[in-house]
C-alpha positions in Angstrom: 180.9 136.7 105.5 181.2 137.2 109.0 184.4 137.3 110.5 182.8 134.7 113.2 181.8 132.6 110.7 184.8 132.9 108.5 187.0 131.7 111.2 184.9 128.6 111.9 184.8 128.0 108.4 189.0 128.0 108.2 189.0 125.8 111.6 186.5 123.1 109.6 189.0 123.1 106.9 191.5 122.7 108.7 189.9 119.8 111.0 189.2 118.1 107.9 192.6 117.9 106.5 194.3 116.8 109.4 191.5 113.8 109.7 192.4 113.1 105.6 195.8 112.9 106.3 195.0 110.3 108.9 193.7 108.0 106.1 196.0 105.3 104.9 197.1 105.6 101.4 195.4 101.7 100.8 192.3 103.2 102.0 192.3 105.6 98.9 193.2 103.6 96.4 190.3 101.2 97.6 187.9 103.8 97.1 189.0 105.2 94.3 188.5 101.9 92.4 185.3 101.4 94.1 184.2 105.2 93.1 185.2 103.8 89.5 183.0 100.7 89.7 180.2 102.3 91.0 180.6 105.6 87.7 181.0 102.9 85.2 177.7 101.2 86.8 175.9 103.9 86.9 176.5 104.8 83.3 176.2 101.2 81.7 172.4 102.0 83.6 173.0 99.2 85.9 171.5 101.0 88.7 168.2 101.8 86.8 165.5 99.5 87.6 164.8 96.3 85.4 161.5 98.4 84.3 163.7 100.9 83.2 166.1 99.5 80.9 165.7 99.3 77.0 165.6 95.9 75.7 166.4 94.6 72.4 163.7 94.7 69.8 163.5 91.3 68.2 161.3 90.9 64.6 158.4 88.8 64.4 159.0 85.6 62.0 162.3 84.6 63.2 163.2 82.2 66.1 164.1 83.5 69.4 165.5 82.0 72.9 162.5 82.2 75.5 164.7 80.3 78.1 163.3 76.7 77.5 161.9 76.5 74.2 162.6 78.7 70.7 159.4 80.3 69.5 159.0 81.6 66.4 156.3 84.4 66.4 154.3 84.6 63.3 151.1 87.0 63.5 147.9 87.6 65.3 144.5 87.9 64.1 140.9 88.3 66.1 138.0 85.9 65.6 134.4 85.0 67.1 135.4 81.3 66.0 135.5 79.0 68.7 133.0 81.2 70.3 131.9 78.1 72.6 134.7 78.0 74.7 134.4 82.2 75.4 134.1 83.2 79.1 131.0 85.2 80.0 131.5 88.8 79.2 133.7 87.9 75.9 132.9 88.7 72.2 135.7 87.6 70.5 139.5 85.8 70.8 142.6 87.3 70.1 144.6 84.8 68.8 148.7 84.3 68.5 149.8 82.4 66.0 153.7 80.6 67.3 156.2 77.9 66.4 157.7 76.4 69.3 160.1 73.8 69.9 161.4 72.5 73.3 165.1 72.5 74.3 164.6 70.3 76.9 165.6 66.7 77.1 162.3 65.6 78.8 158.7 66.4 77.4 157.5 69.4 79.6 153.9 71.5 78.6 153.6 74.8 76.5 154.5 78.0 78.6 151.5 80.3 78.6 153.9 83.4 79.0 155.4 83.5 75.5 154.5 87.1 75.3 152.9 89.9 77.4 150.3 91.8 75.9 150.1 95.6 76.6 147.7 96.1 79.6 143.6 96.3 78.7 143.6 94.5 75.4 142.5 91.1 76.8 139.8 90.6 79.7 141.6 91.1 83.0 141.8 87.8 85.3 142.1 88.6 88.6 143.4 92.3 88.6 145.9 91.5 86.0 145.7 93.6 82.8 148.0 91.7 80.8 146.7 88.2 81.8 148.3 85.1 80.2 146.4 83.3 77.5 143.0 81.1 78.3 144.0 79.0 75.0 146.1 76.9 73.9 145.6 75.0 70.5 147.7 72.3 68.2 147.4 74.0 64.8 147.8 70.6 63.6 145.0 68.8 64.5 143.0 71.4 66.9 144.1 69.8 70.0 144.0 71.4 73.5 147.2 69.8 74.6 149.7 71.1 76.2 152.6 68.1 75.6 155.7 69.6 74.5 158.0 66.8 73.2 162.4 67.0 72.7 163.0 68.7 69.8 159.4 68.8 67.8 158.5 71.5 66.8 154.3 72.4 67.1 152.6 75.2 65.5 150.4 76.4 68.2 148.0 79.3 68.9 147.4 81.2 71.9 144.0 82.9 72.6 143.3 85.8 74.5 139.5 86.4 75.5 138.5 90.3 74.3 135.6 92.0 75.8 134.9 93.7 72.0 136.6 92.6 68.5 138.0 96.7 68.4 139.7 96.3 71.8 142.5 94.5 69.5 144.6 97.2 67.3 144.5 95.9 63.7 147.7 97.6 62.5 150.6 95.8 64.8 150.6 94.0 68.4 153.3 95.2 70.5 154.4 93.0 73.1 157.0 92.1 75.2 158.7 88.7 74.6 158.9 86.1 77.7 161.7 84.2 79.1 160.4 81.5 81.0 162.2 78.5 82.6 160.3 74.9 83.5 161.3 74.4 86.8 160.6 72.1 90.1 159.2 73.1 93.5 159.7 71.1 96.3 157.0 72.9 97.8 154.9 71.5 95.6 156.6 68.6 94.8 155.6 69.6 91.0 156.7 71.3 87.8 156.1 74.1 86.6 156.8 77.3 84.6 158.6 79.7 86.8 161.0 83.2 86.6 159.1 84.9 83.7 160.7 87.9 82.6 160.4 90.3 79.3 163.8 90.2 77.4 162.7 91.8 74.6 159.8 93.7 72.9 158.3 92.9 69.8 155.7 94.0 66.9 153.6 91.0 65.9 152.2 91.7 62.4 148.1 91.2 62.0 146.4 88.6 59.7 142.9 88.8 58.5 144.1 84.6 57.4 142.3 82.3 60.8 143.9 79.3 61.2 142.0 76.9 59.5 141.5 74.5 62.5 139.9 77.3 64.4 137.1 78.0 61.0 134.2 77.3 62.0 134.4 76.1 65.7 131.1 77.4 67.0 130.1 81.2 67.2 
């Protein structure tokens, strides 16, 4: 190194010190904790984006907290039943078989985002490649209703259109579980179902068993 540049180096230093010294002891011990906060952040992954993070895995067949109702998750199939009500361009349903029961005090509808398929299974609507579901049906008595009363719990299935039956893997579903809250606008002066966000992923099992309410609904 230069001698020019050592020397400016050394004044630097120097310069430097006598500003640090300048510094109130308060003033380090206030960053110091805040250079702890922000370490233990970043390693807990708290700065990663919510894309980023792992979430829990939580197993098909047992009862989970989607924010406003419990679901149960039981299996998925694919169909050409209830072929009537496809939308043009569709060959088949996809069809997710659930247990739900409200935890709200009033009656409130179904939430369509229950789960989250993985992006180009089921026919885009409107750019979006993981689109809710079209469907919703009472397993009880075939009903498209979408009443969900205090504490009674509906088996209900939720169909997907699918441009081809093979677009549908037959050996799992991964998906990523929804929390969902019913919530009011005053904008709209309405209800609705609002702050959707995975919490968890999930592999739903596949079924060659239809639900019998859906046998033999048109083709």
């Amino acid at each position: 190194m230069a001698v020019g540049t050592a020397t400016r180096v050394r004044d630097a230093v120097v310069r430097a010190r006598a500003v640090l010294r300048r510094v109130p002891r308060w003033a380090w011990i206030a960053g110091g904790s805040i250079a702890v906060v922000l370490l233990a952040t970043w390693a807990l992954g708290g700065f990663a984006d919510a894309e980023g993070r792992v979430r829990p895995v939580w197993q098909a067949g047992e009862a989970h907290d989607h924010g406003q109702v419990i679901a149960t998750i039981h299996d998925y199939t694919v169909t050409t039943e209830e072929g009537q009500y496809l939308p043009d361009g569709a060959a088949a349903w996809l069809v997710v078989r659930a247990s739900i029961v409200s935890t709200d005090d009033e009656t409130i509808v179904y939430p369509r985002e229950l789960v989250e398929l993985p992006a180009g299974i089921a026919i885009p609507e409107d750019d979006d490649l993981s689109p809710d579901a079209t469907h919703l049906i009472d397993l009880d008595d075939g009903r498209r209703t979408y009443q969900l009363h205090p504490d009674l719990p509906l088996e209900v299935a939720y169909l997907w259109p699918l441009a081809d039956p093979d677009d549908a893997p037959r050996d799992g579903l991964p998906v990523e579980a929804i929390e969902t809250l019913w919530i009011f606008s005053p904008s709209s002066n309405a209800w609705h179902w609002g702050g959707a966000e995975p919490v968890a992923t999930m592999t739903i099992p596949y079924t060659d068993e239809l639900p019998e309410v859906l046998r033999g609904g048109g083709g």
